[in-house]
C-alpha positions as a Markdown table, in Angstrom:
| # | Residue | x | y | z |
|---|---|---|---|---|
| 1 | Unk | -15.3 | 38.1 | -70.9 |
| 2 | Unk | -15.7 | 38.1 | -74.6 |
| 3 | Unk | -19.2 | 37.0 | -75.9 |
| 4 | Unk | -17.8 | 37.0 | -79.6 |
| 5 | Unk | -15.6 | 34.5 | -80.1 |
| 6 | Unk | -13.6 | 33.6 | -83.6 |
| 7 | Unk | -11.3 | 30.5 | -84.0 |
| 8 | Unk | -10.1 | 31.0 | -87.8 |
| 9 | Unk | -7.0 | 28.9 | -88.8 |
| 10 | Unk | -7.8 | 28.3 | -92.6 |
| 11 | Unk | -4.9 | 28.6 | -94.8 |
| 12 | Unk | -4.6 | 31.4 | -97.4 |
| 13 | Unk | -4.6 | 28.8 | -99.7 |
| 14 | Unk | -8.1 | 26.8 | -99.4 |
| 15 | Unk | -7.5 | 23.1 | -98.9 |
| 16 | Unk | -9.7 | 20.1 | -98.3 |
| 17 | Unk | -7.2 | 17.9 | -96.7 |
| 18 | Unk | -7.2 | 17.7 | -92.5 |
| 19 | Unk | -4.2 | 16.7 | -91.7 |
| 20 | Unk | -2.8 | 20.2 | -90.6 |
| 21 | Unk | -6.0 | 21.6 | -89.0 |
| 22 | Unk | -5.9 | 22.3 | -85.3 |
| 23 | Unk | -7.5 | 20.1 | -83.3 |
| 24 | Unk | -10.1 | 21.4 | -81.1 |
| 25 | Unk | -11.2 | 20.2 | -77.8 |
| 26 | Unk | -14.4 | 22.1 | -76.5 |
| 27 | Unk | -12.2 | 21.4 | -73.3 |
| 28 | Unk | -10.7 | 24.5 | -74.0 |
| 29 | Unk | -14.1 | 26.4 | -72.9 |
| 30 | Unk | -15.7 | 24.3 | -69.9 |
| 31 | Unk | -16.4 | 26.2 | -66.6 |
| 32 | Unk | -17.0 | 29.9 | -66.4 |
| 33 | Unk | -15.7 | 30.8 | -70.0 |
| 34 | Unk | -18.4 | 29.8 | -72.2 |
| 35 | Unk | -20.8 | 31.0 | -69.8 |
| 36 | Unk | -22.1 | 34.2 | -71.6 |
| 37 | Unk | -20.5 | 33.7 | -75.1 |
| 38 | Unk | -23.4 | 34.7 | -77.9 |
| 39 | Unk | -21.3 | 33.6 | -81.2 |
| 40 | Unk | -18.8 | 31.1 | -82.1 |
| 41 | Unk | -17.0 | 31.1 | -85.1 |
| 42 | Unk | -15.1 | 27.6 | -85.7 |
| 43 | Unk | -12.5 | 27.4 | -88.7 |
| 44 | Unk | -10.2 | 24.5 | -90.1 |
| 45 | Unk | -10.6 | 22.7 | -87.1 |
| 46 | Unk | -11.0 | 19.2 | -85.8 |
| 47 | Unk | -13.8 | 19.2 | -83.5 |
| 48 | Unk | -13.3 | 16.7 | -80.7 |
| 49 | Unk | -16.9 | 16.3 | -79.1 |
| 50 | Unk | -17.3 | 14.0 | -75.7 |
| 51 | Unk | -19.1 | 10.8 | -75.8 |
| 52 | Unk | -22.7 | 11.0 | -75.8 |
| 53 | Unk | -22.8 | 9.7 | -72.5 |
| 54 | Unk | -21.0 | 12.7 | -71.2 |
| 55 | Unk | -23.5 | 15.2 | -73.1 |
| 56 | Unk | -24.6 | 16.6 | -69.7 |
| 57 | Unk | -21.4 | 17.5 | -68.5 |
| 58 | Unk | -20.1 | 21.3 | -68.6 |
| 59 | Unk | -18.2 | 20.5 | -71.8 |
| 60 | Unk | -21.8 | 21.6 | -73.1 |
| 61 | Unk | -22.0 | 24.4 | -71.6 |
| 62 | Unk | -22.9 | 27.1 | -74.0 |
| 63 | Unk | -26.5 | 28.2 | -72.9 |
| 64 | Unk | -25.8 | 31.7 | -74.1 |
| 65 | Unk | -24.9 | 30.5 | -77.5 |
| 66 | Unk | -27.0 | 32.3 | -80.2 |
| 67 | Unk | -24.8 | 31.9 | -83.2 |
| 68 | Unk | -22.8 | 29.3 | -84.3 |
| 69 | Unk | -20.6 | 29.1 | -87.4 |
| 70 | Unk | -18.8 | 26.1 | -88.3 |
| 71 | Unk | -16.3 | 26.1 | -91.8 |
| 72 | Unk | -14.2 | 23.2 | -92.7 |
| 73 | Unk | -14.2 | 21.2 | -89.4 |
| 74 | Unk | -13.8 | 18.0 | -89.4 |
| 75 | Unk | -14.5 | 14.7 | -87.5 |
| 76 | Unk | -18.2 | 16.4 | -86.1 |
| 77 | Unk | -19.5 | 13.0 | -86.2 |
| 78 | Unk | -23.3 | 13.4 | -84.0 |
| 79 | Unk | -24.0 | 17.2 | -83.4 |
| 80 | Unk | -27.5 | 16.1 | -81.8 |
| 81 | Unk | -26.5 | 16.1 | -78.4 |
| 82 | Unk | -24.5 | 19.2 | -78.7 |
| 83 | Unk | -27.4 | 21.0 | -80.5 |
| 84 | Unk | -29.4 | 19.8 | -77.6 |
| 85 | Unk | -27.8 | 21.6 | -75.3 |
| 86 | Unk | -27.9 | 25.0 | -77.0 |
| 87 | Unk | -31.1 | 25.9 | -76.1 |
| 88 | Unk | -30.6 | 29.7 | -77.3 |
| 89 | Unk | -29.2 | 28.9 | -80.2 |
| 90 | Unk | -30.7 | 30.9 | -83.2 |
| 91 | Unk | -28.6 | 31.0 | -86.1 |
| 92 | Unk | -26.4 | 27.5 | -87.3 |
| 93 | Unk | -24.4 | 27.4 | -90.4 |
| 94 | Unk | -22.1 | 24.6 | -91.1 |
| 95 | Unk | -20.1 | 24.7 | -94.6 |
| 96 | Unk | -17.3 | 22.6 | -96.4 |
| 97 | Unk | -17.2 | 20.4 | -93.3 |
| 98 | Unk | -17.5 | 16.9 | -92.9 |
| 99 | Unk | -20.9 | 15.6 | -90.9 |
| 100 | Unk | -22.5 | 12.6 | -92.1 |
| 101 | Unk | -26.1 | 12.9 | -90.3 |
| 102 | Unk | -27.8 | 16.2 | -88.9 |
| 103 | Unk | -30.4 | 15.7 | -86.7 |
| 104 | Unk | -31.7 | 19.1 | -85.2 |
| 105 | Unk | -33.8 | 18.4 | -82.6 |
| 106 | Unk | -37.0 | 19.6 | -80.8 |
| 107 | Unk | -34.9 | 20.8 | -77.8 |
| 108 | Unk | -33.2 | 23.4 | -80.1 |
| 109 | Unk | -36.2 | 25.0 | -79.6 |
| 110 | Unk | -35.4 | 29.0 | -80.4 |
| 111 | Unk | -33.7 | 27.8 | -83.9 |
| 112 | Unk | -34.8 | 30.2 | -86.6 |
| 113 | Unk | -32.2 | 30.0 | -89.4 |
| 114 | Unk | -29.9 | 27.0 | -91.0 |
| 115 | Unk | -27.7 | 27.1 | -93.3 |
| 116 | Unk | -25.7 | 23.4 | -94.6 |
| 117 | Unk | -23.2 | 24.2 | -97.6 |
| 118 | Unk | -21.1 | 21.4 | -98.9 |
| 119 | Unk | -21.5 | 20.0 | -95.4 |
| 120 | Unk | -20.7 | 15.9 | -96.9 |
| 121 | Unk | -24.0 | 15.3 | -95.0 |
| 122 | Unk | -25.9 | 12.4 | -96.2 |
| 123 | Unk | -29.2 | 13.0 | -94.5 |
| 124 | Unk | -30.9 | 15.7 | -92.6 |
| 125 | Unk | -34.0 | 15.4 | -90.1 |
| 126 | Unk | -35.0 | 18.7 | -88.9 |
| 127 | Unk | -37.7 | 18.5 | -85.9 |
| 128 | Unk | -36.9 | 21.9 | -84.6 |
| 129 | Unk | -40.1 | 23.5 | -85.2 |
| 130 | Unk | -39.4 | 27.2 | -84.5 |
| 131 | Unk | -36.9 | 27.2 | -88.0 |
| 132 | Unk | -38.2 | 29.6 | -90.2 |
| 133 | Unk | -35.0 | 29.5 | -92.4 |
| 134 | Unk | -33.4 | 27.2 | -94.3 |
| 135 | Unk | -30.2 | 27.3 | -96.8 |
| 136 | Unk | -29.0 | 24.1 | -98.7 |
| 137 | Unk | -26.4 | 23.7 | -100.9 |
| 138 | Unk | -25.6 | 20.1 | -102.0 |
| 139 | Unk | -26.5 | 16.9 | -103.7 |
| 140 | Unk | -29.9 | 15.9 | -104.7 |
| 141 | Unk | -29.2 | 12.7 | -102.7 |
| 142 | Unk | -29.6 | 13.6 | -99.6 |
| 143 | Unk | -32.7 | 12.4 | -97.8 |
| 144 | Unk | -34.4 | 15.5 | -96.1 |
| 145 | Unk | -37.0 | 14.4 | -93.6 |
| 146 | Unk | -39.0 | 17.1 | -91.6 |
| 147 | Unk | -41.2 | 17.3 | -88.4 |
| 148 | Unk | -45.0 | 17.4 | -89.4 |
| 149 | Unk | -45.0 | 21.0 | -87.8 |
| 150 | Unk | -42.5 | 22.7 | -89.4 |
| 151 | Unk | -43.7 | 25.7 | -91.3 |
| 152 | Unk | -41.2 | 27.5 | -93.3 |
| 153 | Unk | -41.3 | 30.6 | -94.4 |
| 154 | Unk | -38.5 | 30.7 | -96.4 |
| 155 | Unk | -36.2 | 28.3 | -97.8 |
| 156 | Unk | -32.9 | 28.3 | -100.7 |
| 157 | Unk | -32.4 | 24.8 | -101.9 |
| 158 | Unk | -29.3 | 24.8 | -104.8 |
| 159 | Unk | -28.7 | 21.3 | -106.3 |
| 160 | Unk | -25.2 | 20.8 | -107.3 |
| 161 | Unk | -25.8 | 20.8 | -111.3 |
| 162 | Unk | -25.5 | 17.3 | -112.8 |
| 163 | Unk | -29.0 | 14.8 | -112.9 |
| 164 | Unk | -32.2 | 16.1 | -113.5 |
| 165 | Unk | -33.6 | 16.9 | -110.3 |
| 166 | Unk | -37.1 | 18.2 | -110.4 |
| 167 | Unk | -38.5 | 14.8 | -109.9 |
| 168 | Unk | -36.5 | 14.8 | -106.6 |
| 169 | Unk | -38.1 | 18.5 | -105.8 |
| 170 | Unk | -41.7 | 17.5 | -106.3 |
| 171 | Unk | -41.2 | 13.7 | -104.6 |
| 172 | Unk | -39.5 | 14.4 | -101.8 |
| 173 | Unk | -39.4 | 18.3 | -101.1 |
| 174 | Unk | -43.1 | 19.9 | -102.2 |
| 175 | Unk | -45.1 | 18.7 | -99.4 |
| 176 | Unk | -42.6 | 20.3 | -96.6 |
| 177 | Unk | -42.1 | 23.3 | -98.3 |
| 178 | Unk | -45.4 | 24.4 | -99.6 |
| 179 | Unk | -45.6 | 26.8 | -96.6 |
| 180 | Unk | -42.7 | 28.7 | -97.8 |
| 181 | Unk | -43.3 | 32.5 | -99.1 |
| 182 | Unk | -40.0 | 33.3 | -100.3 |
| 183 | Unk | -38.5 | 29.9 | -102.3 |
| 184 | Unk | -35.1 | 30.4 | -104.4 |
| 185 | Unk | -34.6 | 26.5 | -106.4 |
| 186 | Unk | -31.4 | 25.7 | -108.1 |
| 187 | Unk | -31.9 | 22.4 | -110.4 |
| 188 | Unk | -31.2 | 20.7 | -113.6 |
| 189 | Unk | -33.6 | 19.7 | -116.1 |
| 190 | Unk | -33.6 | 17.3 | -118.9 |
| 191 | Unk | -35.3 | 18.1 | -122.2 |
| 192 | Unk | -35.8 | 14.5 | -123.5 |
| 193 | Unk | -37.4 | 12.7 | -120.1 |
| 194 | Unk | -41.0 | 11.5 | -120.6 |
| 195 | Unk | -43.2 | 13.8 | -118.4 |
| 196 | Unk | -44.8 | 12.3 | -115.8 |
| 197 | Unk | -48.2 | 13.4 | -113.4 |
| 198 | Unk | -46.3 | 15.5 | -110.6 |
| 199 | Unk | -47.7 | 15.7 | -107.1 |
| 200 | Unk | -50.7 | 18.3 | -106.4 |
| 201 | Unk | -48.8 | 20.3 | -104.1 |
| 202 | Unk | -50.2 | 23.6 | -103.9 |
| 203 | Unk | -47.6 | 26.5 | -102.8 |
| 204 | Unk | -50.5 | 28.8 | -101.9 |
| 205 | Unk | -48.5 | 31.2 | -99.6 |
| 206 | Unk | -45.6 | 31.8 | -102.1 |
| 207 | Unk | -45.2 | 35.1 | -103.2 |
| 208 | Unk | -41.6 | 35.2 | -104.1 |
| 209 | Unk | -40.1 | 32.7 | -106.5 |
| 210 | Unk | -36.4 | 32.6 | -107.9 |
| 211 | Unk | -35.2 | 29.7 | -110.4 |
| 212 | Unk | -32.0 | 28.7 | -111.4 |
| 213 | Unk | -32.5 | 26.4 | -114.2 |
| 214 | Unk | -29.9 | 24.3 | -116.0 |
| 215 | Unk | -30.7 | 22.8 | -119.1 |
| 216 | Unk | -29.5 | 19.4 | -120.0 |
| 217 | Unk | -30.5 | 19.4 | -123.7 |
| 218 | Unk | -32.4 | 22.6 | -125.3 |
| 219 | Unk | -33.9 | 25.3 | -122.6 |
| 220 | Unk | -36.4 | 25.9 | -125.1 |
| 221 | Unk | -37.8 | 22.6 | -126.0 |
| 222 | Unk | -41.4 | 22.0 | -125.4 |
| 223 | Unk | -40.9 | 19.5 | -122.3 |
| 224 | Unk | -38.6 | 21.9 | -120.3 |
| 225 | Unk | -41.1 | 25.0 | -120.9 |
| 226 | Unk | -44.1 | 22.7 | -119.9 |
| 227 | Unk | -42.4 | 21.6 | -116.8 |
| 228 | Unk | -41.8 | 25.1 | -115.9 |
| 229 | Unk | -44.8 | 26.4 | -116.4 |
| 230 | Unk | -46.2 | 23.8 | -113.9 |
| 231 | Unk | -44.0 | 24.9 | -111.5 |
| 232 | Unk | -45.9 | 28.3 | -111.9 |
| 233 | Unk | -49.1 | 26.5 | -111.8 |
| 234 | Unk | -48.4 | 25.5 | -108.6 |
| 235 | Unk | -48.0 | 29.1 | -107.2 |
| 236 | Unk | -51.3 | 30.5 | -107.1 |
| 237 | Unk | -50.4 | 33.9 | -105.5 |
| 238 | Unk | -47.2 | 34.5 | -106.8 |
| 239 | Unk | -46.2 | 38.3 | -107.3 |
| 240 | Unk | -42.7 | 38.3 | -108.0 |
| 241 | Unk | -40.6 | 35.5 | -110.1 |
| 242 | Unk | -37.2 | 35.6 | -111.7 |
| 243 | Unk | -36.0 | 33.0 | -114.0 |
| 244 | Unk | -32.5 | 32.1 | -114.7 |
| 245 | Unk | -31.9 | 29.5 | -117.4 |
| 246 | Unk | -28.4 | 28.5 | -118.4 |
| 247 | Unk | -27.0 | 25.4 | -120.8 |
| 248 | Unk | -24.9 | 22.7 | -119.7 |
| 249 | Unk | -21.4 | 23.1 | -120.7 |
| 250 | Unk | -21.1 | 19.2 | -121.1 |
| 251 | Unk | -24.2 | 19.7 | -123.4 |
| 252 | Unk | -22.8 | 22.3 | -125.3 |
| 253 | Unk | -19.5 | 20.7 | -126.0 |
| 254 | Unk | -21.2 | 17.5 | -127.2 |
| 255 | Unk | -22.5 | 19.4 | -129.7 |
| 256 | Unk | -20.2 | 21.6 | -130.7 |
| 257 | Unk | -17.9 | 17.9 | -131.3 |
Protein backbone atom coordinates (compact mmCIF):
# COMPACT_ATOMS: atom_id res chain seq x y z
CA UNK A 1 0.00 0.00 0.00
CA UNK A 2 1.64 3.23 -0.99
CA UNK A 3 1.90 5.86 1.84
CA UNK A 4 3.13 8.56 -0.83
CA UNK A 5 0.64 9.49 -2.91
CA UNK A 6 0.87 12.15 -6.03
CA UNK A 7 -2.27 13.22 -8.21
CA UNK A 8 -0.48 15.73 -10.72
CA UNK A 9 -2.60 16.57 -13.90
CA UNK A 10 -1.42 20.27 -14.47
CA UNK A 11 -0.89 21.18 -17.97
CA UNK A 12 2.61 21.96 -19.34
CA UNK A 13 1.20 25.08 -20.07
CA UNK A 14 -0.02 26.75 -16.64
CA UNK A 15 -3.64 27.82 -16.86
CA UNK A 16 -6.12 29.32 -14.46
CA UNK A 17 -9.25 28.21 -16.11
CA UNK A 18 -11.12 24.79 -14.52
CA UNK A 19 -12.89 23.60 -16.98
CA UNK A 20 -10.46 20.66 -18.01
CA UNK A 21 -9.31 19.70 -14.55
CA UNK A 22 -10.18 16.28 -13.27
CA UNK A 23 -12.61 16.09 -10.98
CA UNK A 24 -11.75 14.52 -7.79
CA UNK A 25 -13.97 12.61 -5.54
CA UNK A 26 -12.17 11.66 -2.16
CA UNK A 27 -14.53 8.58 -3.04
CA UNK A 28 -11.71 7.29 -4.81
CA UNK A 29 -9.81 6.58 -1.26
CA UNK A 30 -12.53 5.49 1.31
CA UNK A 31 -12.08 2.12 3.12
CA UNK A 32 -8.69 0.48 3.59
CA UNK A 33 -6.74 2.62 1.02
CA UNK A 34 -6.16 5.77 2.78
CA UNK A 35 -5.60 3.95 5.83
CA UNK A 36 -1.78 4.49 6.22
CA UNK A 37 -1.09 7.16 3.50
CA UNK A 38 1.45 9.96 5.11
CA UNK A 39 1.41 12.59 1.99
CA UNK A 40 -0.92 13.65 -0.59
CA UNK A 41 -0.10 15.62 -3.31
CA UNK A 42 -3.36 17.08 -5.13
CA UNK A 43 -2.83 18.88 -8.66
CA UNK A 44 -5.38 20.65 -11.11
CA UNK A 45 -8.10 19.06 -9.63
CA UNK A 46 -11.66 19.70 -8.64
CA UNK A 47 -12.02 18.57 -5.11
CA UNK A 48 -15.51 17.21 -4.44
CA UNK A 49 -15.75 17.15 -0.57
CA UNK A 50 -19.08 15.46 1.17
CA UNK A 51 -21.59 17.54 2.95
CA UNK A 52 -20.67 18.59 6.31
CA UNK A 53 -23.16 16.43 7.63
CA UNK A 54 -21.31 13.42 6.35
CA UNK A 55 -17.86 14.74 7.85
CA UNK A 56 -17.77 11.56 10.06
CA UNK A 57 -18.03 9.14 7.52
CA UNK A 58 -14.89 7.16 6.01
CA UNK A 59 -14.70 9.59 3.17
CA UNK A 60 -12.43 11.30 5.95
CA UNK A 61 -10.53 8.83 6.58
CA UNK A 62 -6.94 9.93 6.39
CA UNK A 63 -5.74 9.63 10.17
CA UNK A 64 -2.27 8.79 8.87
CA UNK A 65 -2.09 11.96 6.85
CA UNK A 66 0.95 14.06 7.70
CA UNK A 67 1.36 16.05 4.57
CA UNK A 68 -0.83 17.54 2.49
CA UNK A 69 -0.26 19.53 -0.73
CA UNK A 70 -2.93 21.06 -2.60
CA UNK A 71 -2.01 23.23 -6.18
CA UNK A 72 -4.68 24.61 -8.37
CA UNK A 73 -7.81 22.74 -7.07
CA UNK A 74 -10.73 24.14 -7.28
CA UNK A 75 -14.31 24.15 -5.78
CA UNK A 76 -12.61 23.36 -1.90
CA UNK A 77 -15.38 25.39 -0.59
CA UNK A 78 -15.05 24.60 3.73
CA UNK A 79 -11.75 22.56 4.49
CA UNK A 80 -12.76 22.77 8.31
CA UNK A 81 -14.32 19.70 8.66
CA UNK A 82 -11.80 17.90 6.49
CA UNK A 83 -8.93 19.48 8.54
CA UNK A 84 -10.69 18.21 11.49
CA UNK A 85 -10.36 14.93 10.74
CA UNK A 86 -6.66 14.89 10.06
CA UNK A 87 -5.56 14.73 13.34
CA UNK A 88 -1.79 13.92 12.29
CA UNK A 89 -1.63 16.28 9.91
CA UNK A 90 1.75 18.35 10.09
CA UNK A 91 2.55 20.04 7.10
CA UNK A 92 -0.57 21.95 4.78
CA UNK A 93 0.24 24.00 1.79
CA UNK A 94 -2.49 25.17 -0.44
CA UNK A 95 -1.41 27.42 -3.58
CA UNK A 96 -3.04 28.98 -6.83
CA UNK A 97 -6.28 27.33 -5.65
CA UNK A 98 -9.57 28.67 -5.02
CA UNK A 99 -10.79 28.64 -1.09
CA UNK A 100 -12.73 31.49 0.08
CA UNK A 101 -12.47 30.99 4.03
CA UNK A 102 -9.76 28.82 5.97
CA UNK A 103 -10.46 28.01 9.27
CA UNK A 104 -7.84 25.65 10.84
CA UNK A 105 -9.05 24.45 13.81
CA UNK A 106 -8.06 23.35 17.37
CA UNK A 107 -8.64 19.69 16.42
CA UNK A 108 -5.77 19.91 13.91
CA UNK A 109 -3.85 19.70 16.85
CA UNK A 110 -0.20 18.32 15.57
CA UNK A 111 -0.21 21.30 12.80
CA UNK A 112 3.30 22.83 12.74
CA UNK A 113 3.73 24.42 9.26
CA UNK A 114 1.18 26.40 6.73
CA UNK A 115 1.79 27.60 3.82
CA UNK A 116 -1.37 29.70 1.61
CA UNK A 117 0.07 31.11 -1.81
CA UNK A 118 -2.38 32.83 -4.09
CA UNK A 119 -4.97 30.68 -2.40
CA UNK A 120 -8.20 33.46 -3.52
CA UNK A 121 -8.81 33.16 0.28
CA UNK A 122 -10.54 36.05 1.71
CA UNK A 123 -9.99 35.35 5.38
CA UNK A 124 -8.05 33.13 7.49
CA UNK A 125 -8.68 32.13 11.37
CA UNK A 126 -6.03 29.93 12.56
CA UNK A 127 -6.84 28.31 16.25
CA UNK A 128 -4.54 25.49 15.74
CA UNK A 129 -2.14 26.26 18.46
CA UNK A 130 0.69 23.76 17.95
CA UNK A 131 1.55 25.99 14.30
CA UNK A 132 4.87 27.14 14.61
CA UNK A 133 5.05 28.02 10.86
CA UNK A 134 3.37 30.12 8.71
CA UNK A 135 3.82 31.19 4.85
CA UNK A 136 1.54 33.89 3.11
CA UNK A 137 1.58 35.09 -0.02
CA UNK A 138 -1.41 37.37 -1.02
CA UNK A 139 -3.42 40.52 -0.63
CA UNK A 140 -3.23 42.84 2.18
CA UNK A 141 -6.99 42.43 2.37
CA UNK A 142 -7.38 39.53 3.84
CA UNK A 143 -8.53 39.55 7.46
CA UNK A 144 -6.12 37.19 9.55
CA UNK A 145 -7.57 36.47 12.93
CA UNK A 146 -5.49 34.18 15.39
CA UNK A 147 -6.17 32.10 18.61
CA UNK A 148 -5.01 34.01 21.74
CA UNK A 149 -2.40 31.06 22.21
CA UNK A 150 -0.77 30.86 19.24
CA UNK A 151 2.94 31.47 19.51
CA UNK A 152 4.85 31.64 16.31
CA UNK A 153 8.14 31.17 15.91
CA UNK A 154 8.39 31.91 12.54
CA UNK A 155 6.39 33.43 9.97
CA UNK A 156 6.90 34.86 5.86
CA UNK A 157 4.14 37.28 5.11
CA UNK A 158 4.69 38.75 1.22
CA UNK A 159 2.00 41.38 0.22
CA UNK A 160 1.32 41.35 -3.34
CA UNK A 161 3.01 44.94 -4.32
CA UNK A 162 0.43 47.65 -4.95
CA UNK A 163 -1.05 49.95 -1.66
CA UNK A 164 1.04 50.82 1.06
CA UNK A 165 0.73 48.28 3.52
CA UNK A 166 2.66 48.82 6.64
CA UNK A 167 -0.36 50.39 8.26
CA UNK A 168 -2.02 46.99 7.66
CA UNK A 169 1.26 45.09 9.26
CA UNK A 170 1.28 47.10 12.50
CA UNK A 171 -2.87 47.23 12.79
CA UNK A 172 -3.75 44.07 12.19
CA UNK A 173 -0.59 41.72 12.15
CA UNK A 174 2.04 43.03 15.21
CA UNK A 175 0.25 41.84 18.10
CA UNK A 176 0.01 37.98 16.73
CA UNK A 177 3.29 37.98 15.48
CA UNK A 178 5.48 39.50 18.04
CA UNK A 179 6.41 36.03 19.23
CA UNK A 180 8.05 35.32 16.04
CA UNK A 181 12.08 34.80 15.92
CA UNK A 182 12.60 34.48 12.45
CA UNK A 183 10.10 37.20 10.41
CA UNK A 184 10.69 37.73 6.42
CA UNK A 185 7.95 40.95 5.41
CA UNK A 186 7.19 41.78 1.93
CA UNK A 187 5.30 45.33 1.63
CA UNK A 188 4.91 48.57 -0.15
CA UNK A 189 5.57 51.83 1.25
CA UNK A 190 4.51 55.29 0.33
CA UNK A 191 6.93 58.18 0.67
CA UNK A 192 4.30 61.10 0.77
CA UNK A 193 1.65 59.51 3.58
CA UNK A 194 1.56 61.59 6.78
CA UNK A 195 3.12 59.44 9.59
CA UNK A 196 1.07 58.40 12.08
CA UNK A 197 1.78 56.92 16.04
CA UNK A 198 2.13 53.08 15.27
CA UNK A 199 1.20 50.40 17.82
CA UNK A 200 3.84 49.64 20.74
CA UNK A 201 4.29 46.26 19.78
CA UNK A 202 7.47 45.03 21.00
CA UNK A 203 9.08 41.95 18.87
CA UNK A 204 11.32 41.12 21.79
CA UNK A 205 12.20 37.46 20.69
CA UNK A 206 13.15 38.36 17.01
CA UNK A 207 16.46 37.75 16.06
CA UNK A 208 16.19 37.28 12.41
CA UNK A 209 14.60 39.97 10.24
CA UNK A 210 14.28 40.06 6.25
CA UNK A 211 12.52 43.12 4.40
CA UNK A 212 11.38 43.37 1.13
CA UNK A 213 10.56 46.91 0.63
CA UNK A 214 8.81 48.54 -2.37
CA UNK A 215 8.94 52.09 -2.74
CA UNK A 216 6.04 53.99 -4.03
CA UNK A 217 7.72 57.36 -4.39
CA UNK A 218 11.59 57.94 -3.36
CA UNK A 219 13.20 54.93 -1.08
CA UNK A 220 15.32 57.49 0.27
CA UNK A 221 12.98 60.14 1.43
CA UNK A 222 12.95 61.00 4.99
CA UNK A 223 9.31 59.41 5.81
CA UNK A 224 10.18 55.90 4.28
CA UNK A 225 13.70 55.89 6.21
CA UNK A 226 11.90 56.93 9.52
CA UNK A 227 9.30 54.33 9.07
CA UNK A 228 11.98 51.84 8.73
CA UNK A 229 13.91 52.58 11.24
CA UNK A 230 10.87 52.07 13.59
CA UNK A 231 10.47 48.86 12.38
CA UNK A 232 14.02 48.26 13.84
CA UNK A 233 13.03 49.99 16.93
CA UNK A 234 10.71 47.54 17.49
CA UNK A 235 13.27 44.62 17.46
CA UNK A 236 15.14 44.96 20.52
CA UNK A 237 17.32 41.83 20.12
CA UNK A 238 17.71 41.63 16.67
CA UNK A 239 21.11 39.99 15.34
CA UNK A 240 20.71 39.58 11.88
CA UNK A 241 18.64 41.94 9.27
CA UNK A 242 18.69 42.10 5.50
CA UNK A 243 17.07 44.90 3.67
CA UNK A 244 15.82 44.75 0.20
CA UNK A 245 14.46 47.99 -1.26
CA UNK A 246 13.25 48.21 -4.77
CA UNK A 247 11.24 51.20 -6.82
CA UNK A 248 7.90 50.84 -8.33
CA UNK A 249 7.96 50.43 -11.90
CA UNK A 250 4.58 52.40 -12.18
CA UNK A 251 6.57 55.03 -10.13
CA UNK A 252 9.35 55.04 -12.26
CA UNK A 253 7.60 55.31 -15.51
CA UNK A 254 5.57 58.33 -14.28
CA UNK A 255 8.51 59.96 -14.06
CA UNK A 256 10.40 59.13 -16.67
CA UNK A 257 6.88 60.58 -18.87
Amino acid sequence: MAKHVTLDFTPRINSKHCKNVIKYSNQLVVGSYSVGIVSLFLGYVCLELPPKSKSRSPLFGFKTLKKLELKFVFDLGGLTPLLANYPALEWLSISNSSIPHLVVPHQAGCLRYLRLERAGIQSIHLNATSLTTFYYLGSSSVRIKTSSDLKLSQANILFYWSIDTVGYFWDELSCWLAPVCHLVLQFSMMDTETTRSIKNTRFIHLRHLVLFCNTLGDPVSALVILRLTQILGSAPQLEHFVLHVSRSFWFLLCNSC
